[in-house]
N, C-alpha and C positions, 0 to 999 in steps of 0.2 A: 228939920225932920226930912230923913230923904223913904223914898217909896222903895221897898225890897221884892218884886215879882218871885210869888209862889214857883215852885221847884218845876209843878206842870205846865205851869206856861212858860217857864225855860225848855222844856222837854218839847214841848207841839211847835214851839218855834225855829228847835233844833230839825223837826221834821220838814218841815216846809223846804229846804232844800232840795228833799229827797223826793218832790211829786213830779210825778211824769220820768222817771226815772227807775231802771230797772235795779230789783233790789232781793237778796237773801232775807230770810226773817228766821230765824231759828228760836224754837218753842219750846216751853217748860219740857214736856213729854219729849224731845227729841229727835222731831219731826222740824224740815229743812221746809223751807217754801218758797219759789221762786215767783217772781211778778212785777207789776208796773203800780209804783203806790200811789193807786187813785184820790183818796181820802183820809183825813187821820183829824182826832179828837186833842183836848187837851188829857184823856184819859191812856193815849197811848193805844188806841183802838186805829186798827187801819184796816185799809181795803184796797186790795189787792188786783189788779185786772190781768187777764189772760195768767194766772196763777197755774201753777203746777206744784204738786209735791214727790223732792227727788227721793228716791227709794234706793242704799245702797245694800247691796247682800255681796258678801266676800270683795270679790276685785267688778263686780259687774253693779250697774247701774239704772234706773229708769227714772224718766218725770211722767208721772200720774196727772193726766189734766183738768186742773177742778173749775177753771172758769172766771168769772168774777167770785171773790173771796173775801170775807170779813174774820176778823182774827180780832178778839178781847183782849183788849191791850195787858190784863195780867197774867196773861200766857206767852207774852215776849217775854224772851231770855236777850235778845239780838236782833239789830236791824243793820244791812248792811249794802254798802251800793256794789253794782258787779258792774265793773268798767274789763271790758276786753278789748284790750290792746290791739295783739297779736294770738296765735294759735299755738296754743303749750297743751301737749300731750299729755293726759291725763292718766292716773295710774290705775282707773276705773274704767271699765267699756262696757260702751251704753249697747242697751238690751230692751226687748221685752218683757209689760210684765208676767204673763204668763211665764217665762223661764223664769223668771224669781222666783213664781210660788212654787214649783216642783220640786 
């Protein structure tokens, strides 16, 4: 008889790569979150350090700064690692958020 580990502990062990590492989270509702994945569950719950959330409006851009950040893992749609290379021009320019809300 061999032992078959449950889906979420394939899932929290997939995360363990991703700690101390800066990373995208994209959320049910459609909301982008940038951050350093301090902590994560086998429920797919993580937390977030020096978090921000990017706000796009037309071709312009902002990161809103929320802090250290926890996010219920059934509100991930996506986790994702942001490795930059080099400096590629974005088709977005970063802003204020005050000029967004206007």
């Amino acid at each position: 008889m061999s032992w078959s580990a449950p889906d979420d502990i394939l899932l929290s062990t997939s995360l363990a790569g991703f700690l101390d590492k800066k990373l995208i989270v994209l959320l049910r509702d459609g909301r982008k979150l940038l951050g350093t994945l301090c902590s994560f569950d086998q429920f797919a719950n993580v937390v977030l350090q020096g978090a921000c959330e990017r706000v796009i409006v037309g071709e312009q851009y902002c990161d809103v700064p929320l802090g250290l950040y926890v996010i219920r893992g059934e509100n991930v749609v996506l986790i994702g690692e942001l490795v930059i290379t080099c400096y590629i021009k974005s088709e977005h320019g970063q802003t204020y958020v005050s000029t967004l809300m206007l």
